[in-house]
N, CA, C and O atoms as a printed pandas DataFrame, in Angstrom:
     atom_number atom_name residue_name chain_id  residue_number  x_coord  y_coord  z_coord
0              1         N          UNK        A               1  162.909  139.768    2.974
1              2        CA          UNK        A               1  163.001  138.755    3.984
2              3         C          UNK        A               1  161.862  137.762    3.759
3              4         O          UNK        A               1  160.727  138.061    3.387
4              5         N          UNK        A               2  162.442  136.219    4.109
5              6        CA          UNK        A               2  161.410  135.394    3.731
6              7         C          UNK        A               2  161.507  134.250    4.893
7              8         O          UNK        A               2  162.489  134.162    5.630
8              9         N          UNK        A               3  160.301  133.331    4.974
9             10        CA          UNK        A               3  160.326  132.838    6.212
10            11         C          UNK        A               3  161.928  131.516    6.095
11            12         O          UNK        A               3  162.289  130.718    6.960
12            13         N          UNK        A               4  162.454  131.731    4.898
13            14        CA          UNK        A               4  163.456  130.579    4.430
14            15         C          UNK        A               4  164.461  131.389    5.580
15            16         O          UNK        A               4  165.484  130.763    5.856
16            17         N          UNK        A               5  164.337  132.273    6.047
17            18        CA          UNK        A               5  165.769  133.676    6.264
18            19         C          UNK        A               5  165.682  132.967    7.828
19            20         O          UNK        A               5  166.568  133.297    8.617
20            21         N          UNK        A               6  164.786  132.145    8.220
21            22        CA          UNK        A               6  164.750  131.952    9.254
22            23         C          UNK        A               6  165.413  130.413   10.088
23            24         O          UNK        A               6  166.173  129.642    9.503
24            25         N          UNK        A               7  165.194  130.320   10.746
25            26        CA          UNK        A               7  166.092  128.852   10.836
26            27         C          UNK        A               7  165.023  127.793   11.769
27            28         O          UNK        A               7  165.242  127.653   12.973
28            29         N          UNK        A               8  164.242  127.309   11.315
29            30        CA          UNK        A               8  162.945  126.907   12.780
30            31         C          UNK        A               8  163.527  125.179   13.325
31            32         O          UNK        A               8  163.736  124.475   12.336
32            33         N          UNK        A               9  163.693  124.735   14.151
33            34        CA          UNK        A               9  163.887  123.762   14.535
34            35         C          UNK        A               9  163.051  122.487   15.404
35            36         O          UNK        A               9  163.070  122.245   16.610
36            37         N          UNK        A              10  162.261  121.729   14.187
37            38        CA          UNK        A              10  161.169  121.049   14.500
38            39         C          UNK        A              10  161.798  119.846   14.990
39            40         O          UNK        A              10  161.053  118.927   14.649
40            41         N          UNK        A              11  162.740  119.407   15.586
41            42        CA          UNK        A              11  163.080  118.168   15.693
42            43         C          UNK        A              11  163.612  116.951   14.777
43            44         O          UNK        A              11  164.057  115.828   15.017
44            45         N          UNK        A              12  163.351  117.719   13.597
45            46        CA          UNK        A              12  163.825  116.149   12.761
46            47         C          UNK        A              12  165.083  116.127   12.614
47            48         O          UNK        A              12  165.537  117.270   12.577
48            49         N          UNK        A              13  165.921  115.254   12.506
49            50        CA          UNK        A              13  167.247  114.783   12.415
50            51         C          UNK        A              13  167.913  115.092   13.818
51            52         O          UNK        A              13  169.014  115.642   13.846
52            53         N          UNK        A              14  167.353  114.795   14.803
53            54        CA          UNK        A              14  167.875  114.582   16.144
54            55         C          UNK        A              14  167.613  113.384   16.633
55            56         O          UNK        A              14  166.535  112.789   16.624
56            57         N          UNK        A              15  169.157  112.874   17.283
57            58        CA          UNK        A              15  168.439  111.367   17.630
58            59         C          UNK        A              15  168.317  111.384   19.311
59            60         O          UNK        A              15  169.026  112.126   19.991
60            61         N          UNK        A              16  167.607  110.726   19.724
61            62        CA          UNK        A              16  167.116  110.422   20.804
62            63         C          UNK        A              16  167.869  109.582   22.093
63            64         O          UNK        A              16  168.369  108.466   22.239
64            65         N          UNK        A              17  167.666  110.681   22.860
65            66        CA          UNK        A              17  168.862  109.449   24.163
66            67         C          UNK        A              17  168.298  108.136   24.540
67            68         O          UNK        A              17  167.137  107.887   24.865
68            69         N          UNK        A              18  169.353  107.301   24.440
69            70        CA          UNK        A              18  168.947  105.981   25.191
70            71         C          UNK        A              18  168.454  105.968   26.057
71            72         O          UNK        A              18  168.364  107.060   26.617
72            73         N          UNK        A              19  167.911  104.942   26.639
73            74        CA          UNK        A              19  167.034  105.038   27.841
74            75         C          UNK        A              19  168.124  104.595   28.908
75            76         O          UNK        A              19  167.885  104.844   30.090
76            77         N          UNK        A              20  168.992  104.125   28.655
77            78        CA          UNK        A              20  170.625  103.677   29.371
78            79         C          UNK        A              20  171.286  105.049   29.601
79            80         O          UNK        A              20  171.944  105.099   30.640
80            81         N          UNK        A              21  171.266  105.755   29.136
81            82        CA          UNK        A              21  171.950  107.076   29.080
82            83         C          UNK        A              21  170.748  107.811   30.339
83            84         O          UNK        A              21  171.246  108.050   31.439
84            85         N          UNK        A              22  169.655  108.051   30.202
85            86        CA          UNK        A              22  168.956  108.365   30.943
86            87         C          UNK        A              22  168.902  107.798   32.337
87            88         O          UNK        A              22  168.921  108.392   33.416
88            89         N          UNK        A              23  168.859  107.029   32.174
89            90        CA          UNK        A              23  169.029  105.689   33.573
90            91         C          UNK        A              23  170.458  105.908   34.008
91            92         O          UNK        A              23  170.587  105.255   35.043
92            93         N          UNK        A              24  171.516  106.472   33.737
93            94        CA          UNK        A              24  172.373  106.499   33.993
94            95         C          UNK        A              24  172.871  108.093   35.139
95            96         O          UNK        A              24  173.677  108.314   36.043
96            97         N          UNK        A              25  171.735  108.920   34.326
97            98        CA          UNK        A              25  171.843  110.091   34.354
98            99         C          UNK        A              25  170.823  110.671   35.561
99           100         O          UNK        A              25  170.959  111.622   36.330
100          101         N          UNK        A              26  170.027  109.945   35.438
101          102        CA          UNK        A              26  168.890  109.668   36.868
102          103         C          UNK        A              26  170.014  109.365   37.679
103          104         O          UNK        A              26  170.392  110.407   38.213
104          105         N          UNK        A              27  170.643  108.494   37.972
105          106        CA          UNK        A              27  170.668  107.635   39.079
106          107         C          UNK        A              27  172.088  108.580   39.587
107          108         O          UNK        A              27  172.300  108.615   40.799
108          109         N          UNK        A              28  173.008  109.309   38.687
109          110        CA          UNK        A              28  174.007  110.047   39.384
110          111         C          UNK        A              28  173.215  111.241   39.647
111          112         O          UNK        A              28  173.792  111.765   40.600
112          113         N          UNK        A              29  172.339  111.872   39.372
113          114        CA          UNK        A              29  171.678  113.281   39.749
114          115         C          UNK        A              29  171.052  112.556   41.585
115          116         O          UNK        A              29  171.353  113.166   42.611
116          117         N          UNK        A              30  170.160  111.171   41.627
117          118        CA          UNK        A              30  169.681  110.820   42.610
118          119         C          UNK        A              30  170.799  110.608   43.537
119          120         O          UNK        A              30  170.540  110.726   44.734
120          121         N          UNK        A              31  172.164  110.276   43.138
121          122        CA          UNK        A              31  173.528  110.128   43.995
122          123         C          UNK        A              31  173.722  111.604   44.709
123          124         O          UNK        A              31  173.811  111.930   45.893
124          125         N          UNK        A              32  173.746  112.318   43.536
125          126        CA          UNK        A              32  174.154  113.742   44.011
126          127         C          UNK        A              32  173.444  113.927   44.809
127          128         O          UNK        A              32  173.880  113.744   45.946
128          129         N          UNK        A              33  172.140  114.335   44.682
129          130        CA          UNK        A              33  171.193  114.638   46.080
130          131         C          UNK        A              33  171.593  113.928   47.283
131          132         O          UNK        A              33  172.313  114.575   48.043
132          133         N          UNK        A              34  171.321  112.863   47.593
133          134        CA          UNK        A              34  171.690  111.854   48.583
134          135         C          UNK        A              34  172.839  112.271   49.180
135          136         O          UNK        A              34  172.690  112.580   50.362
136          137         N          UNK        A              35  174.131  112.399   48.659
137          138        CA          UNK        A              35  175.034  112.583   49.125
138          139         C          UNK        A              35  175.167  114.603   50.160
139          140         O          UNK        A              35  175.497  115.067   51.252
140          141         N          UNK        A              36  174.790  114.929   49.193
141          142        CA          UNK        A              36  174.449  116.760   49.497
142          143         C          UNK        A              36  173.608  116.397   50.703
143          144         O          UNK        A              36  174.100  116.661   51.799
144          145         N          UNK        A              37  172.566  115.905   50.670
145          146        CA          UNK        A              37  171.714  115.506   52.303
146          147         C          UNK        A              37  172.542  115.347   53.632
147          148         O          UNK        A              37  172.478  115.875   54.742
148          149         N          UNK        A              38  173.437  114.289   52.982
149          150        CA          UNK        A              38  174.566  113.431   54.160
150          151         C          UNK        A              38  175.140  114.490   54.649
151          152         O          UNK        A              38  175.118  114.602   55.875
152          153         N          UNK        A              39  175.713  115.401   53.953
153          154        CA          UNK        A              39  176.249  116.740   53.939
154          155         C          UNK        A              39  176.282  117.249   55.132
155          156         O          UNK        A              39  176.899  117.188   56.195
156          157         N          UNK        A              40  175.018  118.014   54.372
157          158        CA          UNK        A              40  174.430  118.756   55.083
158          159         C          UNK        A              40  173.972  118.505   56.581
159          160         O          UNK        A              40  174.200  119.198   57.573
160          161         N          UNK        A              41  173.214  117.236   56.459
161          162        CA          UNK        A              41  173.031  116.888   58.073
162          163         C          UNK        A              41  174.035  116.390   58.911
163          164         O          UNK        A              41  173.700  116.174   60.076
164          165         N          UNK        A              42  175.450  116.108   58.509
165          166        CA          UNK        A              42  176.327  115.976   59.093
166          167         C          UNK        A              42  177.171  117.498   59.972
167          168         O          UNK        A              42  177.825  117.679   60.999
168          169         N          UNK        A              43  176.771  118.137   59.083
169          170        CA          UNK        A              43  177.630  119.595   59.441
170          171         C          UNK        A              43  176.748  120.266   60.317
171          172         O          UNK        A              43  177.111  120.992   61.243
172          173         N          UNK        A              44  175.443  119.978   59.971
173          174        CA          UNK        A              44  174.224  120.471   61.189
174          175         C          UNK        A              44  174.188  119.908   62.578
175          176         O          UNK        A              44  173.706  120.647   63.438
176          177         N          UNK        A              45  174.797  118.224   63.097
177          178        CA          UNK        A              45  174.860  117.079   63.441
178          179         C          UNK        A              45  176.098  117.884   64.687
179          180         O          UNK        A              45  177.290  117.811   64.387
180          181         N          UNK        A              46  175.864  118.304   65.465
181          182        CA          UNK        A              46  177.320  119.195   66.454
182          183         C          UNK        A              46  176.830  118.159   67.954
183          184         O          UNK        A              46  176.914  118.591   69.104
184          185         N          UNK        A              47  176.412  116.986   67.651
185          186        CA          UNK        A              47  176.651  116.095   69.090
186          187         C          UNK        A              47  176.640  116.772   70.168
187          188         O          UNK        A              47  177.406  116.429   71.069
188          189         N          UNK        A              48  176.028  117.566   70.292
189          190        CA          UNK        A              48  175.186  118.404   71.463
190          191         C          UNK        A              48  173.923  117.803   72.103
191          192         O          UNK        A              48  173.254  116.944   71.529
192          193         N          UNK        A              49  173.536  118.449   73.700
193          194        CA          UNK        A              49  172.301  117.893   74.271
194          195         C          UNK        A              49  171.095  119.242   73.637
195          196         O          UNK        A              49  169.961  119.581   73.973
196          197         N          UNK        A              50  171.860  119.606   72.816
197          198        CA          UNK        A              50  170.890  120.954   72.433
198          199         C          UNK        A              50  169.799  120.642   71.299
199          200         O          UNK        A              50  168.871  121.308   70.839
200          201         N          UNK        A              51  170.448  118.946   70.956
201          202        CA          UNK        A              51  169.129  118.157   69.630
202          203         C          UNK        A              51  168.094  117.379   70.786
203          204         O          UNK        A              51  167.565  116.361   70.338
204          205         N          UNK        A              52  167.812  117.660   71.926
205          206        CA          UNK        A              52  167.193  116.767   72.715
206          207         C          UNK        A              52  166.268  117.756   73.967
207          208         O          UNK        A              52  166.721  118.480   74.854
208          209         N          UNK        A              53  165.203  117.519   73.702
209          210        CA          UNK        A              53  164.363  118.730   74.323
210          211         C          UNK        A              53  163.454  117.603   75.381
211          212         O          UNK        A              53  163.399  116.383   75.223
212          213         N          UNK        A              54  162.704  118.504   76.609
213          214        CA          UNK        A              54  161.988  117.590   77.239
214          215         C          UNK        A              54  160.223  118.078   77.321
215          216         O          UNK        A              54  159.920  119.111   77.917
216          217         N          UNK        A              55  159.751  117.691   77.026
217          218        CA          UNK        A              55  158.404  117.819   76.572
218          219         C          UNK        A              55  156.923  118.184   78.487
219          220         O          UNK        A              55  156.283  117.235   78.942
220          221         N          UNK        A              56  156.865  118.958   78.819
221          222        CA          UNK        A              56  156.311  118.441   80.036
222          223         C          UNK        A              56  155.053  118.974   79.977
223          224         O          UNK        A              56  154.797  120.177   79.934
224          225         N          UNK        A              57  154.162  117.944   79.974
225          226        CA          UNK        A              57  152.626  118.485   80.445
226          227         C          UNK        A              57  152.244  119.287   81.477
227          228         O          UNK        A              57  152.414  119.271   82.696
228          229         N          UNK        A              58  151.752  119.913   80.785
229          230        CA          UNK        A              58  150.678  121.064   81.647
230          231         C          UNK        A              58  149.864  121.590   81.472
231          232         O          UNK        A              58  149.631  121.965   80.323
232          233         N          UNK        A              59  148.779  121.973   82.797
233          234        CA          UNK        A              59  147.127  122.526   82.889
234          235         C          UNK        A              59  147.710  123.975   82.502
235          236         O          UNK        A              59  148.483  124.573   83.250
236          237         N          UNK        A              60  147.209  124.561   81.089
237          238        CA          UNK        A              60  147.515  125.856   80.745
238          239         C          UNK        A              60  146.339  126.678   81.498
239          240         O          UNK        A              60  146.051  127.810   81.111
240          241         N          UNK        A              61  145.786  126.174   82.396
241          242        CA          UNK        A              61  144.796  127.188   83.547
242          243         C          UNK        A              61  145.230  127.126   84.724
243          244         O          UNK        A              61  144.456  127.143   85.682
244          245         N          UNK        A              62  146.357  127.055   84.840
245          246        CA          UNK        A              62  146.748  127.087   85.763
246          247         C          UNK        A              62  147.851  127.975   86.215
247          248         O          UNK        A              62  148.022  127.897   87.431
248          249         N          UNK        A              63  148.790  128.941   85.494
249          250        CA          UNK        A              63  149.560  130.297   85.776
250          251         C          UNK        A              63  149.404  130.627   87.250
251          252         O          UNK        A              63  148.303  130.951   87.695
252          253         N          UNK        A              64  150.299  130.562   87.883
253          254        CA          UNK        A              64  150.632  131.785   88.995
254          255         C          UNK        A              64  151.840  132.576   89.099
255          256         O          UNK        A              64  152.238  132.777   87.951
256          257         N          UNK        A              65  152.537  133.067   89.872
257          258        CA          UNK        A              65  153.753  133.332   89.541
258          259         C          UNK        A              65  154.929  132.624   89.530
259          260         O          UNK        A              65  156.088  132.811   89.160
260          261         N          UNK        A              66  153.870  131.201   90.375
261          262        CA          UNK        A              66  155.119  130.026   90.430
262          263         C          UNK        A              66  155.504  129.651   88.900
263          264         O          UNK        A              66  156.628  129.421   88.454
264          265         N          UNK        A              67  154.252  129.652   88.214
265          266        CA          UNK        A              67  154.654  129.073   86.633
266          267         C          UNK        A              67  153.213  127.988   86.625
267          268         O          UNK        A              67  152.392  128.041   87.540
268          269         N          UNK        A              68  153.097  127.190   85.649
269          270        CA          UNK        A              68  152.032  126.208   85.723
270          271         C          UNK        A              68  152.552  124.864   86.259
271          272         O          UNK        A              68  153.688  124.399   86.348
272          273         N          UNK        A              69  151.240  124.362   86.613
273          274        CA          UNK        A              69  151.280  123.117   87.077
274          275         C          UNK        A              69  151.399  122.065   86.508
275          276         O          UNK        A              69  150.457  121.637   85.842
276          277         N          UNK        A              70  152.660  121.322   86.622
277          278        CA          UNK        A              70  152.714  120.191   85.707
278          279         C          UNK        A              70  151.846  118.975   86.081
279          280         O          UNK        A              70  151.879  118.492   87.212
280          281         N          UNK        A              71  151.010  118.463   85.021
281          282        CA          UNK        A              71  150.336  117.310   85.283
282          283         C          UNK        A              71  150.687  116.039   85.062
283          284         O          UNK        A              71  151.827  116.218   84.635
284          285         N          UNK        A              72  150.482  114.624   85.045
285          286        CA          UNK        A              72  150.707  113.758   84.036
286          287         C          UNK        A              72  150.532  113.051   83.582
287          288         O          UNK        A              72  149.529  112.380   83.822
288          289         N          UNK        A              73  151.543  112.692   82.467
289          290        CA          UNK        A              73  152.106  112.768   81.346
290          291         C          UNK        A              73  150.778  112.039   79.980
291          292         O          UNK        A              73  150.551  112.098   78.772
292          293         N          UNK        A              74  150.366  111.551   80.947
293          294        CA          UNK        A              74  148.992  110.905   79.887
294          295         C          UNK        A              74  148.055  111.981   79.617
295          296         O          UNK        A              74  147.733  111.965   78.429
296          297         N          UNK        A              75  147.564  112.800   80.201
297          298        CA          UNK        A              75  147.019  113.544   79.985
298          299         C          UNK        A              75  147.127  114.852   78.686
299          300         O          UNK        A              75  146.289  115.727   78.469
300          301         N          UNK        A              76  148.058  114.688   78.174
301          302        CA          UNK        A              76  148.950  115.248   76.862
302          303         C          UNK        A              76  148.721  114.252   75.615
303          304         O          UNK        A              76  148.906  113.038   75.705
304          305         N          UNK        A              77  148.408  114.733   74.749
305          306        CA          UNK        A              77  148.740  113.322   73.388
306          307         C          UNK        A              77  149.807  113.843   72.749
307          308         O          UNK        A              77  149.874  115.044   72.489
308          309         N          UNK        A              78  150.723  112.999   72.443
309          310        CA          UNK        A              78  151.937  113.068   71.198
310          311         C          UNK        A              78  151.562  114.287   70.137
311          312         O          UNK        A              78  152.295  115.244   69.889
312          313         N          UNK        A              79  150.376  114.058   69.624
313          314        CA          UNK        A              79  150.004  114.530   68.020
314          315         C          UNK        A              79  149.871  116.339   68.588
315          316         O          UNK        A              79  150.308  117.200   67.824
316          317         N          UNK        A              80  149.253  116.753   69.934
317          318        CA          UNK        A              80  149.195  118.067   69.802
318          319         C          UNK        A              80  147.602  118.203   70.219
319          320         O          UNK        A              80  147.197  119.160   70.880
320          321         N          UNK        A              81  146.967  117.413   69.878
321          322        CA          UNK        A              81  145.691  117.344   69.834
322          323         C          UNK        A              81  145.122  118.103   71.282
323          324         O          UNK        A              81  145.772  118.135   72.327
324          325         N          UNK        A              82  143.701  118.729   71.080
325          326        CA          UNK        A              82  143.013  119.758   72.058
326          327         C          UNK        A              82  142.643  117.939   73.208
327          328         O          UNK        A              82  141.918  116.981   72.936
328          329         N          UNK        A              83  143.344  118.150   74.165
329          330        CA          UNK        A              83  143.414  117.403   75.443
330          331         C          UNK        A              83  142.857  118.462   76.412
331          332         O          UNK        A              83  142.696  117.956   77.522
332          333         N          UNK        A              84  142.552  119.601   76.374
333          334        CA          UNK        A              84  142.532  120.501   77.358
334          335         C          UNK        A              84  144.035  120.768   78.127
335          336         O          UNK        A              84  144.083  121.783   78.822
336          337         N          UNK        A              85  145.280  119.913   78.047
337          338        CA          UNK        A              85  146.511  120.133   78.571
338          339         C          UNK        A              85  147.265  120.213   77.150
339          340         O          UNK        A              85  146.847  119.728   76.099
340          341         N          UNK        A              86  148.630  121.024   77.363
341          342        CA          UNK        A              86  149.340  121.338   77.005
342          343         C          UNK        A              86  150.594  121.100   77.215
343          344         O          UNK        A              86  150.912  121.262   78.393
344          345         N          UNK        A              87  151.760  120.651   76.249
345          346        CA          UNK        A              87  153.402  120.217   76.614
346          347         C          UNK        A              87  153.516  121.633   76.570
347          348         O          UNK        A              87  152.876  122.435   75.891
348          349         N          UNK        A              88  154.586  121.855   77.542
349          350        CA          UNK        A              88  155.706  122.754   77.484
350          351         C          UNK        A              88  156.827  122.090   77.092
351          352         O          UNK        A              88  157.108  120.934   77.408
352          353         N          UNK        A              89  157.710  123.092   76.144
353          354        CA          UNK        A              89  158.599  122.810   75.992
354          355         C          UNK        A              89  160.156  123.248   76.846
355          356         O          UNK        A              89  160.417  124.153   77.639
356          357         N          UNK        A              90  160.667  122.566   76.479
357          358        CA          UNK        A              90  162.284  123.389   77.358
358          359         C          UNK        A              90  161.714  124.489   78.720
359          360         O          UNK        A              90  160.487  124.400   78.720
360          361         N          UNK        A              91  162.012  125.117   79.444
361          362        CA          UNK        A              91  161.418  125.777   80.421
362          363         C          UNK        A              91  162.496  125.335   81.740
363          364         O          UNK        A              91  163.669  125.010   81.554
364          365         N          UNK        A              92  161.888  125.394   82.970
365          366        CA          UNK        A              92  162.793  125.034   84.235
366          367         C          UNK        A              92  161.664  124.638   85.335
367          368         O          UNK        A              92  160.891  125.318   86.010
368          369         N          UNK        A              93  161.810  123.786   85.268
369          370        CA          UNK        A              93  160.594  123.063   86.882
370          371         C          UNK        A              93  161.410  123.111   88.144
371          372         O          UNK        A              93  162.547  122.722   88.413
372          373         N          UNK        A              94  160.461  123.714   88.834
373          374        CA          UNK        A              94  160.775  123.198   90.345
374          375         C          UNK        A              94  158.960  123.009   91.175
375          376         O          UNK        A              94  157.923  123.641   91.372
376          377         N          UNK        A              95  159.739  121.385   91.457
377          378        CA          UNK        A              95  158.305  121.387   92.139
378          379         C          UNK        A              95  157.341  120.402   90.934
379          380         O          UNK        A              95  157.567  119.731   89.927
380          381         N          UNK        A              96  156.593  120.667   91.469
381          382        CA          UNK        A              96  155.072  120.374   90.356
382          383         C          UNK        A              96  154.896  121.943   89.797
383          384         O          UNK        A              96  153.777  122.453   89.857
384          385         N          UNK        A              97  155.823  122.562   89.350
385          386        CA          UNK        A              97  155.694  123.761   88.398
386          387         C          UNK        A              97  157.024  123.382   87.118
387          388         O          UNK        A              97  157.956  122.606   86.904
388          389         N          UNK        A              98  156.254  124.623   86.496
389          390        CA          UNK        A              98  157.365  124.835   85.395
390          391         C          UNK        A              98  157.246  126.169   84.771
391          392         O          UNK        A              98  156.089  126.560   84.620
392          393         N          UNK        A              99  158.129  126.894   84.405
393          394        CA          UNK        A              99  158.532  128.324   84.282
394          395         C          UNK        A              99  159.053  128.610   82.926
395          396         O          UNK        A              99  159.928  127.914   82.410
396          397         N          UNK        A             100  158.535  129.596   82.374
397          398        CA          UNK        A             100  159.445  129.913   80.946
398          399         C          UNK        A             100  158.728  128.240   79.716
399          400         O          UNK        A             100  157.713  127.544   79.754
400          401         N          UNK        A             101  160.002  128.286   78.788
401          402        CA          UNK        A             101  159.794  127.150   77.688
402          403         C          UNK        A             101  159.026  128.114   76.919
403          404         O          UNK        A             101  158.958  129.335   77.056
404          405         N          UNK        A             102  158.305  127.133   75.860
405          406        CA          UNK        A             102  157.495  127.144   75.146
406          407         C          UNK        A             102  156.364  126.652   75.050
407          408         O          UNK        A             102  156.183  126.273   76.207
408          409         N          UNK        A             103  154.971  126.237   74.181
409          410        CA          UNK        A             103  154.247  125.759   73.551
410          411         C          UNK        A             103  154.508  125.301   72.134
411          412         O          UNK        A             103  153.854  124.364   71.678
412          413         N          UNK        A             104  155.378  125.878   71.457
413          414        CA          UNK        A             104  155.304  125.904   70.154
414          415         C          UNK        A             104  156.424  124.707   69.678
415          416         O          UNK        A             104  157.561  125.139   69.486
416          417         N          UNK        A             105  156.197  123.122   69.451
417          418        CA          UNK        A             105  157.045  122.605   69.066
418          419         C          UNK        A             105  158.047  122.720   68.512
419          420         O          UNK        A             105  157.781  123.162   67.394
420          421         N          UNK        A             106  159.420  122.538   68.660
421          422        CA          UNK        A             106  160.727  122.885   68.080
422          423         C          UNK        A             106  160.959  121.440   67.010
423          424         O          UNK        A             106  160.869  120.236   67.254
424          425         N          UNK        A             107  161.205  122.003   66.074
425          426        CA          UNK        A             107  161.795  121.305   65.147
426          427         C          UNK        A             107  162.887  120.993   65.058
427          428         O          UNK        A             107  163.704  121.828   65.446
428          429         N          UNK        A             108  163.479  119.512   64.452
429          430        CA          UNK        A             108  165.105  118.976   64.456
430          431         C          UNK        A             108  165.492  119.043   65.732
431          432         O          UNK        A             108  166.553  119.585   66.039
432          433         N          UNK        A             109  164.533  118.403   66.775
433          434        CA          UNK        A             109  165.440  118.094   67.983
434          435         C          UNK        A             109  164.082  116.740   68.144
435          436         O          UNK        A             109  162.953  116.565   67.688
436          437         N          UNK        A             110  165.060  115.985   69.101
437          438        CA          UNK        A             110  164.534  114.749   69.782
438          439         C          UNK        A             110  163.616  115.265   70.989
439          440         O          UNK        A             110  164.176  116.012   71.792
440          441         N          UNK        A             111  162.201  114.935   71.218
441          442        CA          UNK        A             111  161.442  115.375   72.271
442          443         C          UNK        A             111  161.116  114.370   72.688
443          444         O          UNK        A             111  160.704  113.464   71.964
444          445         N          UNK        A             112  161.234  114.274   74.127
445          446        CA          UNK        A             112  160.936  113.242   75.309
446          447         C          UNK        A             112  159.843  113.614   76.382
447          448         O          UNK        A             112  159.686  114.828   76.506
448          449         N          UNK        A             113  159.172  112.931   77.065
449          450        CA          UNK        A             113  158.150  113.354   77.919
450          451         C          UNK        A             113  159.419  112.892   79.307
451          452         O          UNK        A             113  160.533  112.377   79.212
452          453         N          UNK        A             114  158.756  113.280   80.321
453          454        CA          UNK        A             114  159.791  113.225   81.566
454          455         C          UNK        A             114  159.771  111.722   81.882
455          456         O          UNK        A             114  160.657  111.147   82.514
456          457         N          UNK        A             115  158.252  110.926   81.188
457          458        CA          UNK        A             115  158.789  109.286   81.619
458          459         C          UNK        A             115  159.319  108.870   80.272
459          460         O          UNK        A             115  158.850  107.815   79.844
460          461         N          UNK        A             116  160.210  109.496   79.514
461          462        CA          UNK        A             116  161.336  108.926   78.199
462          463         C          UNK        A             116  160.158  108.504   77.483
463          464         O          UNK        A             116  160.140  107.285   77.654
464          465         N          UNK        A             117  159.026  108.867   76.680
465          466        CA          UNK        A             117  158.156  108.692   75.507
466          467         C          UNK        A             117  158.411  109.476   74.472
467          468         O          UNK        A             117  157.854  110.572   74.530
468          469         N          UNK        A             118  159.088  109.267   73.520
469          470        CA          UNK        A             118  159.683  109.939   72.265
470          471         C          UNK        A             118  158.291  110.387   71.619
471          472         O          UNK        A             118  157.608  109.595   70.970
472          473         N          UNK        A             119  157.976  111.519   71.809
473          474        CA          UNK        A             119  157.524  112.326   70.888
474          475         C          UNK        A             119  157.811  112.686   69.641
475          476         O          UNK        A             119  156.847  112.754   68.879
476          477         N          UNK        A             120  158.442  112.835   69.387
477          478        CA          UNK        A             120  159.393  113.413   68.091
478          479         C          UNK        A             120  160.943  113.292   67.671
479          480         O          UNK        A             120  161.921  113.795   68.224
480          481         N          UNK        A             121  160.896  112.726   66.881
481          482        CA          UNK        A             121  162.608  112.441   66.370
482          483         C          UNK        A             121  163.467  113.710   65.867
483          484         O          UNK        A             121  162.870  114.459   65.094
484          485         N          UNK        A             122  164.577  113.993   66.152
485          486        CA          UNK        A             122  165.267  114.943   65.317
486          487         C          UNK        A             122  165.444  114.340   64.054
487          488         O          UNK        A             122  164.983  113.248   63.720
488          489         N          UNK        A             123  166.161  115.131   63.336
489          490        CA          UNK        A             123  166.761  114.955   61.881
490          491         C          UNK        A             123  165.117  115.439   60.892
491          492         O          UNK        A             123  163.974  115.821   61.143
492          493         N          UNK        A             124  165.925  115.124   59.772
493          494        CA          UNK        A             124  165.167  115.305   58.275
494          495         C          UNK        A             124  163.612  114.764   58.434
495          496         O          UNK        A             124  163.603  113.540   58.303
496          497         N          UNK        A             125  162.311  115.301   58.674
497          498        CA          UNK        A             125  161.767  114.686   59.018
498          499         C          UNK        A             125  161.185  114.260   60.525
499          500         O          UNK        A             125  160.547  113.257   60.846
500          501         N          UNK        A             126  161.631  115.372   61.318
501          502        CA          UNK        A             126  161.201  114.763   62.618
502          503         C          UNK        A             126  160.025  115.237   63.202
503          504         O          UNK        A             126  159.845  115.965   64.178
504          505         N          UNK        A             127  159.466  114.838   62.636
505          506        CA          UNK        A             127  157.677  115.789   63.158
506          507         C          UNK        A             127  156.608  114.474   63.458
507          508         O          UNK        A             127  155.448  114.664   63.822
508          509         N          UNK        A             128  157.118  113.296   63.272
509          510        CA          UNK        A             128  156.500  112.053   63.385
510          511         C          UNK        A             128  156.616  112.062   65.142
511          512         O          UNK        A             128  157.393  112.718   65.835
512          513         N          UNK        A             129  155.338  110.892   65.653
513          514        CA          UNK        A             129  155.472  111.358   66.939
514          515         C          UNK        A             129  154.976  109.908   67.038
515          516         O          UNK        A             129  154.301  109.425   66.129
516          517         N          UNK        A             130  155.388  109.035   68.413
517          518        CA          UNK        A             130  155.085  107.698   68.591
518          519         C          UNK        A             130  154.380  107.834   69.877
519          520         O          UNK        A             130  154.947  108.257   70.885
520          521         N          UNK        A             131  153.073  107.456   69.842
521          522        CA          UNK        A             131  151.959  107.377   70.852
522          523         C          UNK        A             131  152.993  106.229   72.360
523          524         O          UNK        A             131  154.016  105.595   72.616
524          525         N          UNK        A             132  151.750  106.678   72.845
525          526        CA          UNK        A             132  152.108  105.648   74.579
526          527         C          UNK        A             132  152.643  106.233   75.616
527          528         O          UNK        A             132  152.995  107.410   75.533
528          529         N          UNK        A             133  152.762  105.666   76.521
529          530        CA          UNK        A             133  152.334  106.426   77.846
530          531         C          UNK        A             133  153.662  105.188   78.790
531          532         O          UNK        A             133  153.830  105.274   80.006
């Protein structure tokens, strides 16, 4: 056996794709994606009030068995940031209380403060949050 027995393939006598061929080949792979997105967020997309959450401030020192005390709404920032108050999420108010929900931001839904300040957008991307009061 000799290294001739072998077959090594350094590249020479291969010709090279156009850069048209490439450009061509980009731009249907970038179609494909795009389109698979549309897809997908269409079939996720069930026109429900279940993409739309309501965001409500509250003094997290404040627990009784009523639930906490909702404060407002300025007193909360969009971003999450240590305000000393806290959004609840989803939950059930009665009163200047609120019961149950969360803390923990939900993703792919639209979040509103109770005076309509979009916090957060649903879809691809919705973690962006628009300041104001």
């Amino acid at each position: 056996m000799s290294w001739d027995d072998f077959d090594f393939d350094y590249g020479y006598g291969r010709r090279r794709m156009s850069s048209r061929k490439v450009a061509i080949g980009a731009i249907g792979t970038l179609a494909t994606i795009v389109i698979g997105a549309a897809v997908v967020a269409e079939i996720n997309d069930d026109d429900t009030d279940d993409d739309a959450v309501t965001a409500v401030c509250v003094d997290p020192n404040s627990m009784t068995d009523e639930g906490l005390v909702i404060v407002d709404d300025r007193f909360c920032t969009p971003d999450g940031s240590h305000s000393g108050y806290v959004y609840v999420f989803g939950g059930s108010s009665s009163g200047n209380r609120i019961s149950g929900g969360t803390t923990f931001r939900p993703g792919d839904v639209t979040i509103t403060t109770r005076k309509g300040t979009v916090i957060q957008r649903g879809g691809f991307g919705g973690r962006g949050g628009s300041g104001g009061s």
